[in-house]
C-alpha positions, -999 to 999 in steps of 0.1 A, spaced: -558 -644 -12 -540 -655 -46 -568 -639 -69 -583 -611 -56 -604 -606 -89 -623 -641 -88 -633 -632 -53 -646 -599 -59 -664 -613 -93 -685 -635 -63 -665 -668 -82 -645 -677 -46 -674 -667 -21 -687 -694 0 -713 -719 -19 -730 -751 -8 -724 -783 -25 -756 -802 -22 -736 -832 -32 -714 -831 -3 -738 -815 20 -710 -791 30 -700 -756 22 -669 -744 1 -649 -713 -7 -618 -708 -27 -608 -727 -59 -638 -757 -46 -663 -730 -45 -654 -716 -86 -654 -751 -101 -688 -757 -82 -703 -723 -98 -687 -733 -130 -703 -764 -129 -735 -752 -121 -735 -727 -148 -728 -757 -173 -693 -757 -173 -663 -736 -187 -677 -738 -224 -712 -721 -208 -693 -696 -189 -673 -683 -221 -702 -684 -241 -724 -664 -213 -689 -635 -214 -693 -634 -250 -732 -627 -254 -723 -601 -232 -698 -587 -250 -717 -585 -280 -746 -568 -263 -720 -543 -252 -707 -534 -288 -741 -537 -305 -754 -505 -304 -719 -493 -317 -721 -516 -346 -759 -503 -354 -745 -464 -350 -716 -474 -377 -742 -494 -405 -763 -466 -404 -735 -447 -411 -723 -468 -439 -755 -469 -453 -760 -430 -451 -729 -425 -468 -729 -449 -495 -765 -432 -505 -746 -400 -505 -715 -413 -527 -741 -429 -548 -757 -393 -554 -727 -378 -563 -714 -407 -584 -744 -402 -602 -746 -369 -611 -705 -365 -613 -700 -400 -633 -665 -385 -645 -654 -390 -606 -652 -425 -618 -630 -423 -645 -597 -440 -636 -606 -461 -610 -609 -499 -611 -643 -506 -597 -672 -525 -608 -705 -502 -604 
């Protein structure tokens, strides 16, 4: 077996081509689910939703974070306005 990874990802497993009326495995068998999936384009797109589902709640966890801390620098900026003295910042 050349790529052991496609097969276990279910890409090289047997498949039925309606068109042909026969069944296919191998290479045949991952353009057919490709195609049926609406090509390469939808495949990547499909692996990158996913992606981004995976790092979402990571990128909600860090803006809260931001915004939690800005509020707090904004505080301490306010009642320390000195802190700003040197630095070259718009407020």
């Amino acid at each position: 077996m050349k790529n052991q990874a496609d097969f276990d990802a279910g890409w090289t497993g047997k498949i039925f081509n309606s068109k042909t009326g026969k069944w296919c495995s191998g290479g045949a068998a991952r353009n057919r689910i490709v195609a049926l999936q609406g090509g390469a384009q939808a495949v990547k797109a499909a692996g990158f939703a996913e992606g981004i589902q995976f790092v979402a709640p990571l990128i909600e966890q860090t803006r809260a974070q931001l915004e939690a801390t800005t509020k707090i620098l904004g505080v301490i900026i306010q009642k320390n306005p000195n802190l700003l003295r040197g630095l070259d910042i718009d407020v």
